[in-house]
C-alpha positions in Angstrom: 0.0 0.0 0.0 1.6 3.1 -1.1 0.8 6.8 0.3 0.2 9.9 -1.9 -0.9 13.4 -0.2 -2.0 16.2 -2.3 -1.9 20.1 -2.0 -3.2 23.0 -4.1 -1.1 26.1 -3.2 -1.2 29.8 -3.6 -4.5 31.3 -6.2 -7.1 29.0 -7.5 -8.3 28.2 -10.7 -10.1 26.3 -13.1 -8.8 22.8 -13.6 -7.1 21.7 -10.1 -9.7 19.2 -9.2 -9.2 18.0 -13.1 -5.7 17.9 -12.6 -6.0 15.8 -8.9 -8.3 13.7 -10.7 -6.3 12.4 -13.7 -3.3 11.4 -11.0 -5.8 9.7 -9.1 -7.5 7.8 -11.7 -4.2 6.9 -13.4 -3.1 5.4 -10.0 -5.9 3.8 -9.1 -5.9 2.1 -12.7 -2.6 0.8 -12.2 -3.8 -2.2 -10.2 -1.8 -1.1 -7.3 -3.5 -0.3 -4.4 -3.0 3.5 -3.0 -4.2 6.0 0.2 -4.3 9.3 -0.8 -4.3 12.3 1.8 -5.5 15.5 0.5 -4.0 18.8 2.6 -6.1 21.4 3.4 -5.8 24.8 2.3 -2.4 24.3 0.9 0.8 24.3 2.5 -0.5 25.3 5.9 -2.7 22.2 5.6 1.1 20.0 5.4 2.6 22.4 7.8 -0.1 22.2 11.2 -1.1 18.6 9.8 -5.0 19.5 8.5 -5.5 16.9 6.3 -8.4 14.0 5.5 -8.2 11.0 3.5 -9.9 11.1 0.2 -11.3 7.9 -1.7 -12.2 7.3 -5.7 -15.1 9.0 -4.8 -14.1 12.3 -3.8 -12.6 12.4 -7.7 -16.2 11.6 -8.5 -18.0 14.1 -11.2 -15.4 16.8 -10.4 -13.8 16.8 -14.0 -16.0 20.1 -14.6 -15.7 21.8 -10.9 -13.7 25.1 -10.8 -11.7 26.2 -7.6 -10.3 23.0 -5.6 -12.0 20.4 -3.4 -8.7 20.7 -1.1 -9.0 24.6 -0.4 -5.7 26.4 -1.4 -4.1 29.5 0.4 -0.7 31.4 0.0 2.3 31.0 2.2 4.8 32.8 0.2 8.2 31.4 -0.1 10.3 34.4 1.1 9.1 33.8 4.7 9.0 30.1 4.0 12.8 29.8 6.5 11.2 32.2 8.9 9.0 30.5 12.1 5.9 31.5 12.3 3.6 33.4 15.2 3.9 30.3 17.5 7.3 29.7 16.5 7.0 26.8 14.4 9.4 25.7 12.1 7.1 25.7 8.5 10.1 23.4 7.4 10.4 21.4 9.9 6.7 20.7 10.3 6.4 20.0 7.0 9.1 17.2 6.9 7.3 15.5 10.1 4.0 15.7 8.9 5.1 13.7 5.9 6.9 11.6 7.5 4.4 10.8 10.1 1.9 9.9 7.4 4.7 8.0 5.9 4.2 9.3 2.6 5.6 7.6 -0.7 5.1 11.1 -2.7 3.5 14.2 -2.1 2.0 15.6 -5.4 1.8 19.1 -5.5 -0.8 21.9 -7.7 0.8 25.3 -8.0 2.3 28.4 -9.6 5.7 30.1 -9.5 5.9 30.5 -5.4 4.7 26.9 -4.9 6.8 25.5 -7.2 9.9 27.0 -5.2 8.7 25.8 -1.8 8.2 22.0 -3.6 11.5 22.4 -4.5 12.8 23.2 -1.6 11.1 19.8 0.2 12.4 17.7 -2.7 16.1 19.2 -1.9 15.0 18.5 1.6 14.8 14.6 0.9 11.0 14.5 0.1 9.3 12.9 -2.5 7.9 15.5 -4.6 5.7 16.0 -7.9 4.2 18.9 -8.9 1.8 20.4 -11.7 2.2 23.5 -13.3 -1.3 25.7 -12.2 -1.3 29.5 -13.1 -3.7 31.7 -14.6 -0.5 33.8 -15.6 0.9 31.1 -18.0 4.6 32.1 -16.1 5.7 29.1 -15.0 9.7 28.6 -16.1 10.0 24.9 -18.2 6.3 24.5 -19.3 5.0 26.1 -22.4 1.5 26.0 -21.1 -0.5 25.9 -17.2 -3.3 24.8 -16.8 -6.4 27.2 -15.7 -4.7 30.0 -18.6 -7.1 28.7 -21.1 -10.2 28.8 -19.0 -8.9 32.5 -17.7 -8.4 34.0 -21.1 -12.1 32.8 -22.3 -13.3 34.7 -19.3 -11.3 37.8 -19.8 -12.4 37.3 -23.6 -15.8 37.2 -22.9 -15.4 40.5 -20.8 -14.1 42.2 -24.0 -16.4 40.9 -26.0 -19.1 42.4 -24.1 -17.9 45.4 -23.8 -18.0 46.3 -27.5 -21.5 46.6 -27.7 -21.4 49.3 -25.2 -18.4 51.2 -26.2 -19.7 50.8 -29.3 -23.5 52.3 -28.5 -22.1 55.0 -26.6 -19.4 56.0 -28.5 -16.6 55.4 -25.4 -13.3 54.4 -24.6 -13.3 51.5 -22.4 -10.6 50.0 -20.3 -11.1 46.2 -19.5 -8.1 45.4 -16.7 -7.3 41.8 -17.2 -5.3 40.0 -14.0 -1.2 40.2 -14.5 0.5 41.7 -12.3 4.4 41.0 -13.5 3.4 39.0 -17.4 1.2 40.0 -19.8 0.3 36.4 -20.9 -3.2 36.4 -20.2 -3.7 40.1 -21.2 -1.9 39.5 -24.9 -4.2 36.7 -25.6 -7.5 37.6 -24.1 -6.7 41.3 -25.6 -5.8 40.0 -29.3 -9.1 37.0 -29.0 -11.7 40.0 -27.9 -10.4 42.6 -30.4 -8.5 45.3 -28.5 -7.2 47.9 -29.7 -4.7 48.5 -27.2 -3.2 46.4 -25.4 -0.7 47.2 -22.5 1.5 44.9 -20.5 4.2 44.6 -18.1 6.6 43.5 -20.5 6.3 46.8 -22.6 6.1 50.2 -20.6 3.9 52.1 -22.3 4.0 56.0 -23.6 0.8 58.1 -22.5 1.6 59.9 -26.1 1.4 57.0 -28.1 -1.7 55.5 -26.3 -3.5 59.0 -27.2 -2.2 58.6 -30.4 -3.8 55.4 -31.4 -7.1 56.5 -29.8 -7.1 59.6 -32.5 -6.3 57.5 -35.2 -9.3 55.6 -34.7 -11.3 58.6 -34.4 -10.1 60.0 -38.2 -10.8 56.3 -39.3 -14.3 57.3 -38.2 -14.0 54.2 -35.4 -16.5 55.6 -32.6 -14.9 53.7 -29.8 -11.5 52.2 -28.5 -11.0 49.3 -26.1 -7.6 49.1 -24.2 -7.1 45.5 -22.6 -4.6 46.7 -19.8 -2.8 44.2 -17.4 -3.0 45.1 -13.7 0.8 45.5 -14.0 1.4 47.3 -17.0 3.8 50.5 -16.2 4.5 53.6 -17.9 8.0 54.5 -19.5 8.3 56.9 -16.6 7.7 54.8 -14.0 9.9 51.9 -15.2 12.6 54.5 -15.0 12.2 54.4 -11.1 14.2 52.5 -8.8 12.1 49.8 -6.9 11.8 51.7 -3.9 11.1 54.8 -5.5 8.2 52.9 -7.5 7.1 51.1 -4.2 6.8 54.6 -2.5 4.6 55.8 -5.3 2.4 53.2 -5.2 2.0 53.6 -1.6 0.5 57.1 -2.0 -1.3 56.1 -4.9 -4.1 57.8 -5.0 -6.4 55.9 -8.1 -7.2 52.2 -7.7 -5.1 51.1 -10.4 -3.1 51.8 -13.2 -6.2 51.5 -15.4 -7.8 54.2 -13.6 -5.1 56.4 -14.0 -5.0 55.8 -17.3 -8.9 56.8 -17.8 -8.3 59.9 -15.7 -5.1 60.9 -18.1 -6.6 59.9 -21.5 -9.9 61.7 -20.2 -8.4 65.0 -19.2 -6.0 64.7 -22.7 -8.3 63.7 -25.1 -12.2 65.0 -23.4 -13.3 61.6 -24.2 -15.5 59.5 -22.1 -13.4 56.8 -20.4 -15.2 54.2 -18.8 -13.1 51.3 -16.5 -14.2 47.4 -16.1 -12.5 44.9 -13.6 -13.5 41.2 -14.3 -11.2 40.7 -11.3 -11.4 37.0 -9.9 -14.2 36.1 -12.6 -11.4 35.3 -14.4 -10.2 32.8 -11.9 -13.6 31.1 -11.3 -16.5 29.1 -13.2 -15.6 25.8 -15.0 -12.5 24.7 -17.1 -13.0 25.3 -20.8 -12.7 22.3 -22.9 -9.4 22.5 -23.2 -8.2 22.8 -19.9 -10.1 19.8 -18.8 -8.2 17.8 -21.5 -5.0 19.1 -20.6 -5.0 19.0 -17.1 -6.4 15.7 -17.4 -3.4 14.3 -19.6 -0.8 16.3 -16.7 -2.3 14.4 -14.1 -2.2 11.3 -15.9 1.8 11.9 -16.3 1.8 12.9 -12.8 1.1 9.2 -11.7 3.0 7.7 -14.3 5.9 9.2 -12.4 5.0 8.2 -9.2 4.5 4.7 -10.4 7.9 4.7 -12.0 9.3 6.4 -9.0 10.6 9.3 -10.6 10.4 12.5 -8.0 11.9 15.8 -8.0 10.1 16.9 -11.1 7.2 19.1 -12.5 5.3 17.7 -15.0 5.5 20.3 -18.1 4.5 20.9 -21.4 7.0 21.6 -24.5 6.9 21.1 -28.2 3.3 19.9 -27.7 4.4 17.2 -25.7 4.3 16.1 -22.2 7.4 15.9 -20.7 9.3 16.3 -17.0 11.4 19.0 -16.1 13.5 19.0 -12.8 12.7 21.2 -10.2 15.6 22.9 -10.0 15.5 23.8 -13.3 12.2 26.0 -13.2 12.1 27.1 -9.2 12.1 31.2 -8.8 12.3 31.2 -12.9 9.4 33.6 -14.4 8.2 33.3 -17.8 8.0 36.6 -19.2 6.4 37.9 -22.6 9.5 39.2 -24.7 9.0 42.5 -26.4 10.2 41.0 -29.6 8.2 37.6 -29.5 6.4 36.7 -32.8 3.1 37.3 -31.1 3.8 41.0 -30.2 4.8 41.2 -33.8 1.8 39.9 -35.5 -0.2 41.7 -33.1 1.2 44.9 -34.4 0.5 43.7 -38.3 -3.0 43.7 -36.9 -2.7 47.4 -35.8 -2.8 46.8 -32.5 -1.0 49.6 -30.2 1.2 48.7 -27.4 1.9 52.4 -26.4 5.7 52.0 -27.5 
């Protein structure tokens, strides 16, 4: 009888129970026999020992469930060394707890942060596998995560609807798409819904040239313009600032977001009506897509072929359209950025889309 425990860590999103249940099913259709132990709310669920045991049919009819049936929560890596308000050692209590439940692997769902801290137990002598989850799509090794899919139909769908309204009223309409260091899910879900604009961390935008793309469209006779901005996109200025000096902006802020400041300058420049949408943590929620259900399905399935062949230390990825592993500490504290000169940005731009540089 081998042991397997199971965590989702850090955001949710669409796919994780998909994901849990192709490992699950793949195990369980080995014809070994197998105890799983699912962690609560992440981490902290390995760390103070929350856990229940889960059977075949807690994987039941959950192939189309958003969110996770474990609960997920962030404990973020930097303070992952440091004890915590009682003193614990999150390390420490992390190893024991495995190794009280006598664990064969633990198997582990999560994004960049997570994928560090599963690192750091696999250099720390556990057996570890882990699944690339992200709505960002910036997971180091992998060409695709799973839930990115799901997230850009929602934030597509946002755009979408907004150009019946912009389009009615004759406005300018900022949709702000979740991102806060990669553009990935702002690119796609901007080039997919038809923005005009699109602005992302990876390329700090001009003010000028933003305007400038919004008065083109008004000689073309185009009544509106949608911007799909990511909720980290930065100005030319502000990338010029050291990281404290951009910190201490931020901290007397005094608009939302960037998207709102980017209404209030484009309104006062141009005496156009700007209107700002947040689909927020929509884009997190509802269903997988189709696609995601497929993929996280075929990740999982890897996931416990691994575990069966006793392969730990690993993440299982996707490259060349292929599922392969990658090692851990390969891919741990590596982000995936969107390169200014990427073949996407560039077809975007045939397309006339403006990126304010």
């Amino acid at each position: 009888m081998k042991r397997i425990g199971m965590l989702t860590s850090g955001g949710d999103c669409q796919a994780l129970n998909a994901a849990m249940r192709g490992v699950v099913k793949c195990l369980i259709n080995s014809g070994e026999q197998y105890e799983f132990y699912g962690f609560l709310n992440g981490y902290k669920g390995l760390i103070y020992s929350n856990f229940r045991m889960l059977t075949g049919a807690d994987f039941s009819g959950i192939l189309t469930r958003g969110g996770t049936i474990l609960g997920s929560s962030r404990v973020p890596f930097k303070t992952i060394r440091e004890p915590d308000e009682d003193g614990i050692d999150k390390v420490e209590a992390m190893k024991q707890t495995y190794y009280k439940l006598q664990l064969d692997c633990l198997v582990v769902l999560g994004g960049n942060g997570s994928q560090k801290t599963a690192n750091l137990l696999s250099e720390e002598g556990l057996n570890i596998v882990s699944l690339p989850k992200t709505i960002d799509n910036d997971l180091w090794g992998t060409d695709m995560t799973f839930g990115f899919q799901s997230a850009v139909d929602v934030a597509t769908t946002s755009i979408d609807y907004i150009h019946t309204t912009a389009d009615s009223h004759g406005r300018v309409f900022i949709v702000e798409v979740m991102g806060h260091k990669v553009g990935w899910l702002t690119l796609n879900a901007g080039i997919a819904g038809g923005a005009d604009i699109i602005l992302i961390p990876e390329i700090p935008y001009d003010i000028k040239k933003v305007i400038d793309a919004i008065e083109v469209r008004e000689k073309r006779g185009c009544r509106f313009t949608i911007l799909a901005v990511a909720e980290g996109a930065i100005s030319k200025e502000d990338a010029k600032l050291s990281k404290k000096e951009y910190k201490e902006k931020l901290q007397n802020y005094t608009f939302p977001s960037v998207s709102y400041e980017l209404a209030d300058q484009i309104q006062k420049k141009t005496g156009r009506e700007v209107r700002v949408t947040v689909p927020g943590h929509m884009q997190r929620g509802g269903a997988p897509d189709p696609y995601d259900r497929v993929f996280a399905s075929r990740l999982g399935a890897e996931a416990g072929q691994l575990i069966i062949k006793g392969h730990f230390g690993y993440m299982v990825a996707y490259k060349n359209r292929e599922i392969v592993k990658t090692p851990l500490k390969e891919i741990a504290g590596k982000l995936k950025t969107v390169s200014p000169d990427a073949s996407i940005i560039k077809e975007a731009k045939m397309l006339g889309i403006s990126f304010g540089d």
